[in-house]
N, C-alpha and C positions, 0 to 999 in steps of 0.2 A: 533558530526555529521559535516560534511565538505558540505561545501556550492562549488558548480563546477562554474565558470565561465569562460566569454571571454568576447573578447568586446561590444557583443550586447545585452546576454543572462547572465541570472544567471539562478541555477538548485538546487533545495529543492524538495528533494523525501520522500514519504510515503515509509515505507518499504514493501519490495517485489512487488513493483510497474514498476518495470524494469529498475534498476537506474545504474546497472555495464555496461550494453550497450549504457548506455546514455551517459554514461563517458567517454566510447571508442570512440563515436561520439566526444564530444564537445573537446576531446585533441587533433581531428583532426582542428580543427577550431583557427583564429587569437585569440591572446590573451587569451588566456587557461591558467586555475589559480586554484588550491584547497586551500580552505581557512578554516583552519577546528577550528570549532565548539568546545563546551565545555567537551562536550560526544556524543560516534557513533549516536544516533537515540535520536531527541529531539520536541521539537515545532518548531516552526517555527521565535517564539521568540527569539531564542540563533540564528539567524544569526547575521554574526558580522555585526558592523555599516560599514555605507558604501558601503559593500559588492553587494547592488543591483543597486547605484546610478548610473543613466542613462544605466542601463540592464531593460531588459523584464524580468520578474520574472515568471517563468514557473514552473512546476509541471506535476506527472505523476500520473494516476486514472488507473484504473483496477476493472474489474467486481468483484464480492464479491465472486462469486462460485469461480472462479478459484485461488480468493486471498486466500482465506482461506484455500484450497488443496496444495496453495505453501509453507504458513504458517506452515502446516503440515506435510508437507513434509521436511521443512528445519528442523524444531525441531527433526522431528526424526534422521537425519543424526547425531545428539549429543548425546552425553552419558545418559541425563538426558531426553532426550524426551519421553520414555516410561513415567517416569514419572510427565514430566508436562501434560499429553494428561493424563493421569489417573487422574488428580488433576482437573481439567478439566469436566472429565466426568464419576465424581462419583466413583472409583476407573476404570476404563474402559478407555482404553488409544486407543480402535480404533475410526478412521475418525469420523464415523457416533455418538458416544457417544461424542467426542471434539466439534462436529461441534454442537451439542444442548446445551453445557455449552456454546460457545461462542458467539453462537446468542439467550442462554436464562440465561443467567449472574446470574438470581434471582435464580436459580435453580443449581446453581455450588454449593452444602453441605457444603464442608470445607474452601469455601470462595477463591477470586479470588489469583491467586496463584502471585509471587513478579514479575516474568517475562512474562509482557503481550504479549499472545501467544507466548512466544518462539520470538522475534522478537527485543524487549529491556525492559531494565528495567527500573523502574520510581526509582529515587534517594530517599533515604527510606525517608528522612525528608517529601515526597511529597508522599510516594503510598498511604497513607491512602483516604489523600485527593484527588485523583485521582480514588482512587476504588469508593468512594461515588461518582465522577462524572460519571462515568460509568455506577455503578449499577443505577442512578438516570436518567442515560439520555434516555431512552426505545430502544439504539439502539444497533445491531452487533457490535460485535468488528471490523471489517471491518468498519461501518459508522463511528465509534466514534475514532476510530486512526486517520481516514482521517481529522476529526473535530480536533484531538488533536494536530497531525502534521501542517495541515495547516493553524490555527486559528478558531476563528470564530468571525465575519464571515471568511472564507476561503480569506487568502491574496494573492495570484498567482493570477498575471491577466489572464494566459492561462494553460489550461490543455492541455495533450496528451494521447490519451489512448495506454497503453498498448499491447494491442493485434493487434495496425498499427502504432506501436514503429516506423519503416522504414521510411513511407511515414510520418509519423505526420512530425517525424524533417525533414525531405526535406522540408518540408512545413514550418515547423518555420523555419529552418536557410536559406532557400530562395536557396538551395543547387538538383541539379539536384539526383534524388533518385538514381540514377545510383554511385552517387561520394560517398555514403554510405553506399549503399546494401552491398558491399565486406566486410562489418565490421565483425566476428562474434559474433553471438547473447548470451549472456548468459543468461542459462536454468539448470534446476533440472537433468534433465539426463545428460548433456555432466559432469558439475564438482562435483554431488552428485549422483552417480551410484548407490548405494546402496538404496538410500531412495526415485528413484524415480520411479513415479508411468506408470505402460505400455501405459494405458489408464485412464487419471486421469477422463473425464468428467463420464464415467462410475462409477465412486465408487459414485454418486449419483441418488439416485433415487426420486420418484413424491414426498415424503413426507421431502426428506432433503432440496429439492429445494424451495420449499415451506418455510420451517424456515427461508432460507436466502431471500429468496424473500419479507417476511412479517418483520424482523428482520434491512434490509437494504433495504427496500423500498425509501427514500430517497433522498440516495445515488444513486439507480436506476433508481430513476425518473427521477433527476436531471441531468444524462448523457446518459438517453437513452439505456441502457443496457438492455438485454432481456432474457438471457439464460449462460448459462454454457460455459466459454471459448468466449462469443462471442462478438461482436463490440460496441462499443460506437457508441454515433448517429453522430459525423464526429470523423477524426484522431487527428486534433486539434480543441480546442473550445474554445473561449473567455468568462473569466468568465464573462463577460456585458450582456451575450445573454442566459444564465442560471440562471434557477428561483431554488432558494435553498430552501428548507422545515423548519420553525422555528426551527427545532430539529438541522438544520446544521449554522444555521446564530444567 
């Protein structure tokens, strides 16, 4: 995994959290640097030494409904994604069977599959011990990647949500929104046509929401999310000013 810098910021993404936009941004920015990691998607641990000294250590969060519809979406653009979403969800490889192995872990039959959700894989000396934290810890795969990625307690002094990607960084790099609205955005429909959804918030209904609601409550509480596709309680937030749940700290 490659850590993005410049000279004020460092940047450590959870995956599908909006990190190739974030990228476009900060290579517009002084002192732009990729400094890569041991493998693509890791903790938060494998940044290189150094790598944050005298930067702001930032991070991107994203609602769990819509993380886990990008999660599915991206696996299926691959060869194999039919069947990791069957592995998933009992032989049953649509949304709605994925999305109950993923927020009910205890309940996946033939046991969590090597690549968690479609998204990377844990280095085999490490899945075992990785699925027992998982299966142990009572949360979504959405709260518990976010826990995996970004320690715990969670190390980023600042989060960004996702879904005011735009304005967050105007805000963190102190940059008029206007100097990087012209960026474009990347999304499931412009470079994965095939696997993406017309209207994704649709393909859930009162009982899926519910799973992920109860599943990554948390995660929810903790940044003020409320529904499918929608806002965190500001665009950027200061981990100081966030109370985290035992299950995250």
């Amino acid at each position: 995994m490659a850590i993005h810098v410049t000279d004020t910021v460092a940047y450590w993404h959870m995956p599908k959290t909006g990190g190739m936009y974030v990228y476009k941004i900060l290579q517009q920015m002084p002192g732009y640097r990729r400094i890569v990691g041991p493998r693509r998607h890791g903790p938060i641990t494998e940044i290189p030494r150094g790598a944050v000294q005298n930067r702001t250590l930032f991070a991107t969060v994203r609602d769990p409904w819509s993380w886990y519809l990008s999660v599915y979406q991206m696996a299926n653009s691959g060869v194999d994604g039919e069947a990791l979403w069957s592995h998933y969800g009992n032989g049953d490889p649509s949304f709605r069977a994925a999305l109950y192995g993923m927020t009910h872990p205890l309940d996946v039959a033939a046991g969590l599959p090597r690549q968690f959700g479609g998204v990377y894989t844990v280095p085999e000396a490490d899945h075992e011990k990785t699925t027992h934290n998982f299966l142990g810890s009572g949360l979504g795969l959405c709260s518990w990647t976010f826990r995996y990625v970004y320690g715990r307690p969670a190390r980023p002094s600042v989060f960004v949500d996702t879904a005011q990607l735009t304005q967050g960084m105007a805000d963190l790099l102190t940059r008029p929104v206007e100097k990087i609205s012209h960026i474009p955005k990347e999304n499931c429909a412009v470079h994965r046509p095939n696997s993406a959804f017309e209207d994704p918030a649709s393909l859930y209904d009162e009982e899926m929401k519910k799973w992920v609601a109860e599943a990554d409550a948390p995660l929810i509480e903790a940044f003020g999310f409320s529904e499918p596709y929608g806002n965190a309680r500001n665009a950027v937030m200061d981990a100081e000013d966030l109370i985290f749940a035992p299950s995250l700290r």
